[in-house]
C-alpha positions in Angstrom: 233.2 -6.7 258.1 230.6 -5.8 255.0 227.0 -5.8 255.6 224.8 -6.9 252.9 221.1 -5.1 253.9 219.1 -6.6 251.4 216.8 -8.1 254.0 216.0 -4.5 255.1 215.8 -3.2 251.9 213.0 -5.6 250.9 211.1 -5.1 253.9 211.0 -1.3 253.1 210.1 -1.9 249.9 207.8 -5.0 250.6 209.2 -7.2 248.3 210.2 -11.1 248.5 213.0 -12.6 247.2 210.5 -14.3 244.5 209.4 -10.9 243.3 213.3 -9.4 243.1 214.0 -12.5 241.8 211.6 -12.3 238.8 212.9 -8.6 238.0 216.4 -8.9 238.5 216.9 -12.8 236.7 219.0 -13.6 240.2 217.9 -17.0 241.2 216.2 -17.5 244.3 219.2 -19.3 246.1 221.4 -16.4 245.0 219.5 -13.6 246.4 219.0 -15.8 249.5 222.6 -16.4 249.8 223.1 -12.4 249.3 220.2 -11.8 252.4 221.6 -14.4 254.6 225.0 -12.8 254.7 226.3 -16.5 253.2 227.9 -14.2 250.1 232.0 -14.2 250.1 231.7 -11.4 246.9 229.2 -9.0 245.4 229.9 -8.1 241.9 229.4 -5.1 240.7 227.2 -5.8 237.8 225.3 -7.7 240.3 225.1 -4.3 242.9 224.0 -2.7 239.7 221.3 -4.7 238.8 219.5 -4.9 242.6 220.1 -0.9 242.9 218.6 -0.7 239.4 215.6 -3.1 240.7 215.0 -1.6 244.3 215.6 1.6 242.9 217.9 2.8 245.7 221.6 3.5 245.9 224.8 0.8 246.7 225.4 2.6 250.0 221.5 1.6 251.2 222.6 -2.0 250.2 226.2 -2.4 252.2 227.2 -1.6 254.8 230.8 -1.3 256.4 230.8 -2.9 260.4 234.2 -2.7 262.3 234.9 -6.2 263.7 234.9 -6.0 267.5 237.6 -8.4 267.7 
């Protein structure tokens, strides 16, 4: 299972979704959708622009789980 961290990453950078919001031009709902692990893909222009925003690195955003199943 993939991990989306964005909710970890924006409390270590103390940020809301408001703020990434207004740098990234992702709406609200999308970045919530992204935070609340509700998201079935991730493009990659998308990764791009919240590593180019938080200023970190795509490996600091997901995150690979194996299913215990």
């Amino acid at each position: 299972m993939i991990k989306l961290k964005l909710a970890e990453v924006l409390a270590r950078k103390r940020l809301s979704i408001v703020e990434l919001s207004d740098r990234t031009g992702i709406t609200v709902r999308d970045l919530e959708v992204l935070r609340d692990q509700k998201a079935l893909a991730l493009r990659l222009k998308t990764l791009d622009c919240l590593c180019r925003s938080l200023g970190c690195q795509p490996g600091e955003l997901i995150e690979y789980v194996m299913d215990e199943s």
